[in-house]
N, C-alpha and C positions, 0 to 999 in steps of 0.2 A: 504493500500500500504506500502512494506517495504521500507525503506529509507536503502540502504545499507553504503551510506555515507551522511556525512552530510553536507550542502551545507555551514554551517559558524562555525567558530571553536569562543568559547569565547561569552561575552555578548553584545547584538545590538551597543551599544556607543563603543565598544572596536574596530566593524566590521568597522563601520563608517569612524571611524578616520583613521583605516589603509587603507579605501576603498578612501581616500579624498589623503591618504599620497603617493597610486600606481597612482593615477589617476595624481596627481603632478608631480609626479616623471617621466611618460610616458611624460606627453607632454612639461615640461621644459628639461627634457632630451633629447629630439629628438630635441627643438628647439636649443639647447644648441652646439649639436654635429652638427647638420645641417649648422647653421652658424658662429661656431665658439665664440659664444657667441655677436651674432652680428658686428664682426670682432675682438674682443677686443683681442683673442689670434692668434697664429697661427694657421692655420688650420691643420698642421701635429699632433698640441696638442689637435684638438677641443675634441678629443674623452674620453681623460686620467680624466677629471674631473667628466664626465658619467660614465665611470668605475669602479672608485671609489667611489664615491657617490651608485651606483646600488650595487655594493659587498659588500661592508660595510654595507648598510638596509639590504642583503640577508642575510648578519653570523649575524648581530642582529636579525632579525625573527629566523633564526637556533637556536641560543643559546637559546632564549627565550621559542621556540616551545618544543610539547610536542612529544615523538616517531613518533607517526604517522605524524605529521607534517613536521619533520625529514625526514621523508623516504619519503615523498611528494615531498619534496624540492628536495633532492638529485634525485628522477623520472625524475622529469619534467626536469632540468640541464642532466641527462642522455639522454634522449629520444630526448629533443628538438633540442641540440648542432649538433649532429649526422645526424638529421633532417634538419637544417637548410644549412648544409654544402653539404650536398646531392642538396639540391633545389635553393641552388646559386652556388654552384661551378660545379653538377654535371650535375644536368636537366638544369640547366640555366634558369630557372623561370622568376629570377630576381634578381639584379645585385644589390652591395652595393654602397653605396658615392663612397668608398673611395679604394672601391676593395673589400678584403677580411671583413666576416662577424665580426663587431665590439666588445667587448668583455662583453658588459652589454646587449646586447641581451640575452644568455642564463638564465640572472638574470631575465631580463623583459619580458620572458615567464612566469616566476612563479607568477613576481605580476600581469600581466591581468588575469592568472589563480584561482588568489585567489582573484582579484577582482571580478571576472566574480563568482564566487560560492556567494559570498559574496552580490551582486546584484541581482543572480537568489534567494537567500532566501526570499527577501522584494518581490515576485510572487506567486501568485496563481498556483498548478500543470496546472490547467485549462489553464492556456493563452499560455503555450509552444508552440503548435501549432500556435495559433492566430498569436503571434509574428512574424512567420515566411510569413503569408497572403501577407505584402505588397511589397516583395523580388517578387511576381508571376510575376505583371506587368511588372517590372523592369527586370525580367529573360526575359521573352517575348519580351519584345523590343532589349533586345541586341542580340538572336540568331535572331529577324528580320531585325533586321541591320547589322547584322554580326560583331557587335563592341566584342561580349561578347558570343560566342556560349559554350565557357569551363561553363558559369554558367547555362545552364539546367543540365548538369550532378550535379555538386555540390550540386543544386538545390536539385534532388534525393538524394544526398549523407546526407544533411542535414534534409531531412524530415524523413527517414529511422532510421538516429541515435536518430531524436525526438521522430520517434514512438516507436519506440523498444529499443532503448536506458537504460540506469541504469537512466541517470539524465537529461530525459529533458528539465528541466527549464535552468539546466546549459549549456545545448546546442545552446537553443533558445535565451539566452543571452549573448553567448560569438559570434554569427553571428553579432550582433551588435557590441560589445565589443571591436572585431577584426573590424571590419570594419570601425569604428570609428575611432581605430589607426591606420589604413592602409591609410584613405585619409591624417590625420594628416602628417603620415610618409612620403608618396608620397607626398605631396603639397609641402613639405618642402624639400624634393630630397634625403630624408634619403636612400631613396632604390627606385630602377624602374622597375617593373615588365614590360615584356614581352608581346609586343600584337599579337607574335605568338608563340603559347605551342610549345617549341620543344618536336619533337617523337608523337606529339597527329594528327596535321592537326588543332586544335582547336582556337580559339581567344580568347584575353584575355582583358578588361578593367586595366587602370591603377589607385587602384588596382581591383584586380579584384570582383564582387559584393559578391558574396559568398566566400571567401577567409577564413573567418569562419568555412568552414568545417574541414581543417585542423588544426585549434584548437580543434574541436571535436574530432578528430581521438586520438590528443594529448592527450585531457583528459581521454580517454577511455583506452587509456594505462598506462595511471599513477592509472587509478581507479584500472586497474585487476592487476599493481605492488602492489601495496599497498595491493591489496589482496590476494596475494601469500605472501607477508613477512608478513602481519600479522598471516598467517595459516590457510586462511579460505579455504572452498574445491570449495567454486564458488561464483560468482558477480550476486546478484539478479535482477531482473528487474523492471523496473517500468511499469504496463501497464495497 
């Protein structure tokens, strides 16, 4: 099997440590901005400290990183921003604290993206599939209760990118990855998804179980940018 990209840049203890330092960063960030730092600032500042703290690690990974990691960085900041603003301000998905989407979000796309690579490496190709098994029961129950019918499609959307996909270990690990920071971010009232899709008819869980797919989409588009600026003529497959 060709490996067109590669799931960890650097050596295992380097992955680690930056895998310990996004995973920090997510959820003291989110609790940070959420409550203001448990009231200690005002809440019109809770954000400014997240901010900075998220751009400052992103230009230190930039400066440090090598070309391609470069143009990774700058992808996902393209792609996602753009993304993001579409599906809170335009579909109305779901909605932020404080209004408009906060500004270390676009940073903190790139670190669950480089966590989520960096996680799907320590996996066997073999478990991609598997990984996604215990999401069946849980799709099932929410179109039978009508709590969650948006996740059978997802459901599709994500077994499709796993099978036919370039990468998917990294697929099958960032359904969790995302999902994990989504109850995080929801518990905590970071953001609140929509329990009726506008424009679909469909329902949605807060967040909702497959929300993961939409990091797949994401990364699939930074893999075929990075495939065009490096000059290649196509994105191989894994299958």
């Amino acid at each position: 099997m060709n490996q067109p990209f590669p799931l960890s840049e650097g050596p295992p203890r380097s992955n680690m440590n930056r895998a310990w330092v996004y995973t920090g960063t997510i959820a003291i960030g989110l609790w940070f901005s959420a409550t203001a730092c448990n009231g200690l600032i005002e809440d019109g500042l809770a954000e400014w400290p997240v901010n900075l703290w998220c751009w400052g690690l992103f230009a230190w990974l930039f400066r440090n990183g090598d070309r391609k990691v470069r143009i990774e960085m700058l992808t996902v900041i393209a792609i996602a921003t753009p993304m993001e603003l579409f599906f809170s301000e335009v579909w109305l998905i779901y909605e932020y604290q404080r209004g408009l989407m906060p500004l270390f979000v676009p940073a903190g796309h790139y670190f669950l993206f480089d966590l989520g690579r960096i996680l799907s490496s320590k996996i066997e190709q073999a478990w991609a599939m598997p990984l996604l098994l215990p999401f069946v029961p849980l799709v099932a129950y929410g179109v039978w209760t009508g709590g969650d019918t948006s996740g059978f499609f997802l459901l599709l959307f994500v077994l499709a990118f796993t099978h036919w996909g370039p990468q998917p270990r990294l697929y099958a690990v960032m359904v969790w990855a995302a999902l994990a920071m989504e109850i995080l971010g929801t518990s905590l009232g970071n953001w609140t998804w929509a329990n009726e899709v506008p424009w679909t008819g469909l329902t949605a869980w807060n967040p909702p179980l497959l929300v993961g797919s939409f990091y797949c989409l994401g990364d699939l588009l930074v893999n075929l940018a990075v495939v065009k600026f490096e000059g290649k003529d196509h994105l191989e497959l894994n299958v």
